[in-house]
C-alpha positions in Angstrom: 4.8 7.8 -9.8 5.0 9.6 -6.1 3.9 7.6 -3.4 0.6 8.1 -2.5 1.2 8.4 1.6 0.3 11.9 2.6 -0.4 12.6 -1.0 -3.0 15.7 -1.3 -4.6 16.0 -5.2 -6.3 19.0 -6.7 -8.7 18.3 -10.0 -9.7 20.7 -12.3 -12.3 19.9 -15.2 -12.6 22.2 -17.9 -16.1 20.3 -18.4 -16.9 21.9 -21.7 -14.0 20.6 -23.3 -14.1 17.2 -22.0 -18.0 16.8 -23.1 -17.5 18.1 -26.7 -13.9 15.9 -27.1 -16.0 12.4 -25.7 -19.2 13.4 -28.2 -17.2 14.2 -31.3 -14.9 10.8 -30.4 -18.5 8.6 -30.6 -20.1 10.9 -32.9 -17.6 11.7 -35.4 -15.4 15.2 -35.4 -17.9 18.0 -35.2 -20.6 16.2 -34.5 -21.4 18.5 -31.2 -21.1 21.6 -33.0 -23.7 20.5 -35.7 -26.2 18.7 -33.1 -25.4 21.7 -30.3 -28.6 23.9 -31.3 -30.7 20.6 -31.5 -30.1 19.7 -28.0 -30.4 23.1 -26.8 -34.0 23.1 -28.6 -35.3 19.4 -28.4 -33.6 17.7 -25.4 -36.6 15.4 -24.9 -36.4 14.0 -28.8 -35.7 10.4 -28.6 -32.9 10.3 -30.9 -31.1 13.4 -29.1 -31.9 11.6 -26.2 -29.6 8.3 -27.7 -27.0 10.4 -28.8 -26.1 12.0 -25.3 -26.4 8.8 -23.8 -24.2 7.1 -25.8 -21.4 9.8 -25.3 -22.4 10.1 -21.6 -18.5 11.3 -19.5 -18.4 8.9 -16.5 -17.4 11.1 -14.1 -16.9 8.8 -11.5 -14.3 7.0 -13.7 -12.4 10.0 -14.0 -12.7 10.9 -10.2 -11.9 7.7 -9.0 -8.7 7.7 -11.1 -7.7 11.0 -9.5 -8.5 9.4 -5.6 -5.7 6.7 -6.7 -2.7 9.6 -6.0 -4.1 10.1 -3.2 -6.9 12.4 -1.1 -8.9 14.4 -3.1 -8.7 17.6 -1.8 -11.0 20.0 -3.8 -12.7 19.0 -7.7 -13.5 21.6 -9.3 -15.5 21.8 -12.9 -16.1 24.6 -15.3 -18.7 25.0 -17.6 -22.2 27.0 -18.7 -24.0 24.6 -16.2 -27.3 26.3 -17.8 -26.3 24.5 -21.6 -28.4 21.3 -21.3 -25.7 18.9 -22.4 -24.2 20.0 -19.0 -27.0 20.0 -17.2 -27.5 16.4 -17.7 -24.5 15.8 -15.4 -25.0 18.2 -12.3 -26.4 15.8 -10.4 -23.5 13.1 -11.0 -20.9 15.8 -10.2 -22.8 16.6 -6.9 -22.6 13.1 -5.8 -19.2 13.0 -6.1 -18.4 16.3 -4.4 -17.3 18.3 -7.2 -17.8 21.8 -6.8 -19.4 23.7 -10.1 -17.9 26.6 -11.1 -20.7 29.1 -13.6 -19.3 30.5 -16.8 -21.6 32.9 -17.9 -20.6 33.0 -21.8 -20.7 36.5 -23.4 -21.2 35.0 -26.9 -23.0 32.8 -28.7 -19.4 30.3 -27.7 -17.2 31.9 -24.9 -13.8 30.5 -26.2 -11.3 30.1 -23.5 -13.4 31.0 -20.6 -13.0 28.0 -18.6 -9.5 28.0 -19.1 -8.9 31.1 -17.9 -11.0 31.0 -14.8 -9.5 27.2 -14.0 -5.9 28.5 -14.3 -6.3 31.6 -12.4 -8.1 29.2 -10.1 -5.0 26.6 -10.0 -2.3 29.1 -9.3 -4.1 30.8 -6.5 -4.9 27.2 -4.7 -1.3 26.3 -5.0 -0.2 29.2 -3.3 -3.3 28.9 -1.0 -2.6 25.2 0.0 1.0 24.8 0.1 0.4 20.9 0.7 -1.1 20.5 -2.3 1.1 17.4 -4.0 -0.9 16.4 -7.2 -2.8 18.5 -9.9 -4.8 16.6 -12.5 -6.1 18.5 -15.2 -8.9 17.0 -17.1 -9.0 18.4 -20.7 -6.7 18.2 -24.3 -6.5 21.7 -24.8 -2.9 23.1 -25.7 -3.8 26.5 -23.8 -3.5 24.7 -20.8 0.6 23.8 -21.1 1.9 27.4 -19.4 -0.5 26.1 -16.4 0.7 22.2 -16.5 4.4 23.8 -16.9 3.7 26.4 -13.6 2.3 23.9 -11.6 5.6 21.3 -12.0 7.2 24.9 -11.6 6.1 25.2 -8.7 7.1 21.9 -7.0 3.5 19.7 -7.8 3.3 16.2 -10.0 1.0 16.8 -12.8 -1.5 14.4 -14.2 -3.5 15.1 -17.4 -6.9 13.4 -18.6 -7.9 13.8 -22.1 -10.1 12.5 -24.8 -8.0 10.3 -27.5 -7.6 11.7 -30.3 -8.6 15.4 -29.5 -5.4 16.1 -27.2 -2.6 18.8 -27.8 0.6 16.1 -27.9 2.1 19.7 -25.9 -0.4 19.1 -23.0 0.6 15.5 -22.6 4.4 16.5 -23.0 3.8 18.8 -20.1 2.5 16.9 -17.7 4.2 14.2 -15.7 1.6 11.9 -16.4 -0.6 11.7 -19.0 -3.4 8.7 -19.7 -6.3 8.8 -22.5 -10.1 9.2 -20.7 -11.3 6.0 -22.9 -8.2 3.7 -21.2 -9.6 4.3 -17.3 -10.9 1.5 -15.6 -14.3 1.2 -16.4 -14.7 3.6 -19.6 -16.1 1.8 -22.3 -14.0 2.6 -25.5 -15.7 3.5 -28.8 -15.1 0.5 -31.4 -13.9 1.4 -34.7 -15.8 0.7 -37.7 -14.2 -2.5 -38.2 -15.5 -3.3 -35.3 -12.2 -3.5 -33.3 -11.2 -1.6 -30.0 -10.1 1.6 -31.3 -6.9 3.4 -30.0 -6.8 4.6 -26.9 -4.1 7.0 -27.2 -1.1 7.7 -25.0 -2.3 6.1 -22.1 -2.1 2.3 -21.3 -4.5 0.3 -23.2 -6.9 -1.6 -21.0 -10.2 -3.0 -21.5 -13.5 -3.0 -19.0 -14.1 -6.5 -17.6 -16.4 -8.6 -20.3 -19.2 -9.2 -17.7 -19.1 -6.2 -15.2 -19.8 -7.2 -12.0 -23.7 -7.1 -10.7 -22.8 -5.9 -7.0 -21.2 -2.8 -6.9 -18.8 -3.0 -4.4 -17.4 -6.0 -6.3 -17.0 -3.5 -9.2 -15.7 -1.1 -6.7 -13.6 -4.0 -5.8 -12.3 -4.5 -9.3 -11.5 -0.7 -10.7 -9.8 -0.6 -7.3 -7.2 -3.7 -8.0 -6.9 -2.5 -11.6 -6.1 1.0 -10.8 -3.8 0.2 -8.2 -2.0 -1.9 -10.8 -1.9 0.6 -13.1 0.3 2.9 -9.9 2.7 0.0 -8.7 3.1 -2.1 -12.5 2.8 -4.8 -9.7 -0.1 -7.1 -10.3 0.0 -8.2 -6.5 -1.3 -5.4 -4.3 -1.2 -5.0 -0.5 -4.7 -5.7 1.2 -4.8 -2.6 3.3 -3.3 0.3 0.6 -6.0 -1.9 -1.3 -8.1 -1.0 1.2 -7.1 2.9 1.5 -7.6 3.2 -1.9 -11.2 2.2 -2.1 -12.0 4.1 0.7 -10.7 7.3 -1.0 -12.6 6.4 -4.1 -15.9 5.4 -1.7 -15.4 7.3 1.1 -18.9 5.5 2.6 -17.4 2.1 1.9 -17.6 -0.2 4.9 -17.0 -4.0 4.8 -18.7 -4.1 8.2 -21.5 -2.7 6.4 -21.7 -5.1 3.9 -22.0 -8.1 6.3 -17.9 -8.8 6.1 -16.1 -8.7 10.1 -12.6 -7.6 8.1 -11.5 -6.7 4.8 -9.9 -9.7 4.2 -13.3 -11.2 4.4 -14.7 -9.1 2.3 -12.0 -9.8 -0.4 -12.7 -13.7 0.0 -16.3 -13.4 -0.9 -15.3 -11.9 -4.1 -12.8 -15.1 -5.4 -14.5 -14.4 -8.9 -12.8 -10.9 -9.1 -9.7 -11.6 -7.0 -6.9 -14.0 -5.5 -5.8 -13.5 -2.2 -2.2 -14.1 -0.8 -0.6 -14.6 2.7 2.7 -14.0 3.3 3.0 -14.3 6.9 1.1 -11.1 8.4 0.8 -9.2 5.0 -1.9 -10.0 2.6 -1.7 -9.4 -1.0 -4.7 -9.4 -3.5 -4.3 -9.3 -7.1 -7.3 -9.6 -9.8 -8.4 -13.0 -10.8 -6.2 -13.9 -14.1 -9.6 -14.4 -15.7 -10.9 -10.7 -15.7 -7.2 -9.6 -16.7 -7.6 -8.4 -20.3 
């Protein structure tokens, strides 16, 4: 993988898709298509109300994965924001900066209208920003190979994010990268109905910690090392690209803040979650063997 010094990343939801691939993977194929009028017409029933949560996207798992290239430069996601299943999340997206972008569907189901609008989008921002490195592309539709093939074109490493089970093997063979949504640090993966871990695709397969951690900057703490691990395939990682990295998932992190006088301090409260290393001025940190699945 590039080097993330200097390294400027574009991310483009298509929102729709990622929703309806997450719900029929915990659901059961089809499952959104059947329950869609019911959520549209009872979105305070109880039961709806259990469904939706237990498919809930973390967005910040997917966003946080995309700050590991490097900074974020503009997230973008498409989608009828009016369609209560995605209105449950404009708030979450806000937080996280990401810019909504209305579809206004001229049918009952407006078929390809996010991916039109978010590759038109994508090819005009790579000509806008010429220092654009990184494009991830969060969906598993095949329509999106021509833009994942123009954007490598066109000089820019190309990550995909998609749904196990629901993605185009084409989109992932286009992209430079490609790693399953449920295999992100911090996504809980579905178990299957032998009550294993089920597959989590073409991505590496990792597991949340068994006890997340209470405090979360600990758990910032801990999807940091683990994604960072995930870039070098080095389980020792330097304290302050540690450091870099959580602030571009977190940019209101602060150990100062948090009572620490260094970073280094901060990491030593934390032994629980990491080990810390001293090789004359450099520190290294790697994630305490226990919490390594």
């Amino acid at each position: 993988m590039p080097e993330t010094a200097g390294a400027r990343v574009a991310v483009y939801f298509d929102f729709d898709n990622i929703v309806l691939s997450w719900y029929d993977r915990i659901h059961g194929r089809g499952s959104l298509g059947r329950d869609r009028a019911r959520i549209a017409a009872s979105a305070g029933d109880p039961e709806v109300t259990a469904r939706l949560a237990a498919a809930t996207v973390d967005v910040a798992a997917i966003v946080e994965y995309a700050a590991s290239f490097g900074t974020l430069v503009l997230t973008r996601a498409y989608a009828d924001w009016s369609a209560p299943i995605n209105a449950e999340y404009r708030s979450q997206l806000v937080a996280r900066a990401v810019d909504l972008v209305q579809l206004f569907p001229t049918a009952a189901y407006a078929k390809n209208g996010a991916d039109i609008r978010l590759a038109v989008d994508a090819v005009e921002d790579m000509f806008r920003l010429p220092d654009l490195t990184h494009v991830v592309i969060v969906a598993g539709d095949s329509d999106y190979v021509p833009l994942a093939q123009r954007c490598k074109r066109l000089g820019r490493y190309v990550v995909g994010v998609g749904v196990a089970g629901s993605t185009a093997k084409a989109l992932a063979a286009a992209c430079d990268r490609f790693d399953s949504y449920e295999s992100l640090p911090g996504v809980t993966r579905p178990e299957a109905s032998d009550g294993k871990v089920a597959a989590s695709g073409r991505g590496r397969s990792r597991k949340p910690a068994a006890t997340p951690p209470a405090d979360p900057a600990e758990a910032l703490l801990e999807r940091a090392l683990r994604l960072e691990r995930e870039r070098t395939d080095d389980e020792w990682a330097v304290a302050s690209a540690l450091k870099d990295l959580i602030k571009r998932m977190d940019p209101s992190f602060s150990e100062k803040e948090l009572g620490h006088a260094s970073f280094t301090d901060f990491v030593k409260a934390h032994p629980a979650v990491v080990e810390l290393r001293e090789e004359g001025t450099i520190r290294y940190v790697r994630l305490n063997p226990a919490r390594t699945p």
